[in-house]
C-alpha positions in Angstrom: -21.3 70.3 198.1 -21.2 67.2 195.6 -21.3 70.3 193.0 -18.1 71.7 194.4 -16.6 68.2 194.0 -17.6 68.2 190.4 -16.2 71.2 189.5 -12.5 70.6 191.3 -13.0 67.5 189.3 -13.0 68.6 186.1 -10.3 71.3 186.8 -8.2 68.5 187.7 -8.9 66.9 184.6 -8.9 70.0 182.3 -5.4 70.5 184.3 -4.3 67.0 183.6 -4.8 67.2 179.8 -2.9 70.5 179.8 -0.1 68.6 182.0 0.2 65.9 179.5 0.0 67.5 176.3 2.9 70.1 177.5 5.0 66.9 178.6 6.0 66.2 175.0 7.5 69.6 175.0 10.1 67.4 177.3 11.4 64.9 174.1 11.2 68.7 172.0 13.4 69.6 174.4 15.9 66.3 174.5 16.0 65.8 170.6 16.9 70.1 170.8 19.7 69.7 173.0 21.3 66.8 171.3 21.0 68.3 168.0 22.5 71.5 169.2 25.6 69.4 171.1 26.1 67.3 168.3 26.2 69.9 165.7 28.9 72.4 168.0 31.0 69.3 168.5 31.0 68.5 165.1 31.6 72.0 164.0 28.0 72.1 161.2 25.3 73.6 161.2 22.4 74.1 159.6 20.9 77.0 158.0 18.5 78.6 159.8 19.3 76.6 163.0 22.5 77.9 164.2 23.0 77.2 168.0 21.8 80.5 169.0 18.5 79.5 168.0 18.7 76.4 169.4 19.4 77.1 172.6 16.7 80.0 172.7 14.2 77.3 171.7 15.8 75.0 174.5 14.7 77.3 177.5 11.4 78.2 175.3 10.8 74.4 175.3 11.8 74.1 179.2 9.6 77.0 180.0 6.8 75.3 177.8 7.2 72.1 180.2 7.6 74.3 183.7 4.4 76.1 183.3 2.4 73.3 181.8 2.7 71.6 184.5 2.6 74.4 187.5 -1.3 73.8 188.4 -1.3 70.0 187.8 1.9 70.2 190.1 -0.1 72.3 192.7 -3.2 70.2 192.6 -1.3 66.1 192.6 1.1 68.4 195.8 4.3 68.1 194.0 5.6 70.7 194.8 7.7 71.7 197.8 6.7 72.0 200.9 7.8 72.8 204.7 6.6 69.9 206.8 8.1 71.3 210.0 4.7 73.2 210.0 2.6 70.4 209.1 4.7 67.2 210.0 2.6 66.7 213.3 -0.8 67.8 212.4 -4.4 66.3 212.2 -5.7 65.7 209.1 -8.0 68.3 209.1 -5.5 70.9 210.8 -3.9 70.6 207.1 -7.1 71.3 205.7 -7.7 74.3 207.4 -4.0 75.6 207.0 -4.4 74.8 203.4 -7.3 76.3 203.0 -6.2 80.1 205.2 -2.9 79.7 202.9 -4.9 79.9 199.7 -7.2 82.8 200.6 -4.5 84.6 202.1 -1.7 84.1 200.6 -1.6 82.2 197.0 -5.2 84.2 195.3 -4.2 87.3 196.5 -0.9 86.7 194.9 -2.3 85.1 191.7 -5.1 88.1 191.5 -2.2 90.8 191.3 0.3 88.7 189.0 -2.4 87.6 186.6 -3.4 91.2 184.8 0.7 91.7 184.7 1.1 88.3 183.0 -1.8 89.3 180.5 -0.4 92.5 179.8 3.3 90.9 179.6 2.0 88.6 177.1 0.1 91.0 175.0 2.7 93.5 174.2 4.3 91.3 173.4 2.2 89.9 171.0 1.2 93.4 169.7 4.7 94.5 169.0 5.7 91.1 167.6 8.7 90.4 170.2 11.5 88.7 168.5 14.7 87.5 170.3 17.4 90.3 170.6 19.9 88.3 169.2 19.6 88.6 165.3 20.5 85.0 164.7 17.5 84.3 167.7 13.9 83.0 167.5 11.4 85.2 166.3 8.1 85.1 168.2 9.0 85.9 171.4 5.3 86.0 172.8 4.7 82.5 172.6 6.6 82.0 175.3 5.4 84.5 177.4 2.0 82.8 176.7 3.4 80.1 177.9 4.2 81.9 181.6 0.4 83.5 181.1 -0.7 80.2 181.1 1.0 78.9 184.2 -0.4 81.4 186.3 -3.6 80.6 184.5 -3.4 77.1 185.7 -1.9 77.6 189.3 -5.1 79.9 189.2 -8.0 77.3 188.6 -5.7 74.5 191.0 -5.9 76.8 194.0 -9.6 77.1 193.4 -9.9 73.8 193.1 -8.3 73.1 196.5 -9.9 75.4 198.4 -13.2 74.0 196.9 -12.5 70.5 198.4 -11.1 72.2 201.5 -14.5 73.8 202.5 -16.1 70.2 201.5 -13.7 68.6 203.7 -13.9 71.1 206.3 -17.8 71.7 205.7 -19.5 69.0 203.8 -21.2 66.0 204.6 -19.1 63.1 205.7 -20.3 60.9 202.5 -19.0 63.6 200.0 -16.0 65.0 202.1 -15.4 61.2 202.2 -14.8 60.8 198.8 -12.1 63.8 198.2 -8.5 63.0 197.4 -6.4 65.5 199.5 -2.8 64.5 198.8 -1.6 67.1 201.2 -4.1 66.8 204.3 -2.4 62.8 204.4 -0.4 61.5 207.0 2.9 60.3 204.4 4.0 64.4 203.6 
């Protein structure tokens, strides 16, 4: 069991590297949009960065950010949930519903959307995708890279919670102990 531990472990960690390095994509994003406001109002631009492109690379940058952070989101629980199903439960009651949600619903889901993210990704890089505006960004396939990698990581942090739900539900109380199960507490 203190195997299973390890491993969420370091998906957390690998997940938490990811998280942070795609946060700067959040200052890419804040010096883009001024630029691209300040450079409208003013009436200038500059070549090779006319607002068309800068607005493209504003949602690429935005969906950059959103999927870095999807299975580092999943795994910290901050993402939405419905605590009219949960609100008065046990602590282990979440576990187990956690734990039934993830096999049935989310890698089910995530098995099926995976290959169709690869294969979205890879035509697109094999018929090098460019924007359909002429004035847009070329290289439209990094940012469905981008999308490939969020489903990559939502992937690896439902594993890792269901790992740490069958040590909660199933390990010894000294590892099970140990876990940190941000949705199984008391406060959400």
């Amino acid at each position: 069991m203190q195997a299973l531990v390890d491993w969420s472990d370091r998906i957390e960690a690998l997940l938490r590297r990811i998280a942070h390095a795609g946060a700067w994509a959040f200052i890419a994003c804040v010096v883009v949009i001024t630029f691209d406001v300040i450079t409208r109002k003013f009436g200038f631009q500059l070549p090779e960065f006319g607002s068309t492109r800068l607005q493209e690379l504003e949602w690429h940058l935005h969906a950059a950010l959103f999927c870095t952070w999807l299975g580092y989101g999943y795994l910290r629980n901050a993402h939405v949930r419905i605590d009219v199903f949960t609100a008065n439960r046990s602590a282990r009651s979440k576990i187990v519903l956690e734990l039934v949600c993830c096999l049935v619903f989310a890698l089910p889901y995530l098995l099926v959307a995976l290959p169709y993210a690869l294969d979205f990704f890879l035509v697109s890089f094999r018929q090098g995708e460019s924007s359909d505006a002429p004035t847009g960004l070329p290289a439209r396939w990094v940012v469905k890279g981008f999308l490939l990698l969020g489903f990559v990581t939502v992937t690896l942090a439902v594993a890792a919670v269901i790992a740490r739900c069958v040590v909660a539900l199933f390990g010894p109380p000294a590892v099970a102990g140990q876990l940190d199960l941000p949705f199984a507490s008391k406060s959400h």
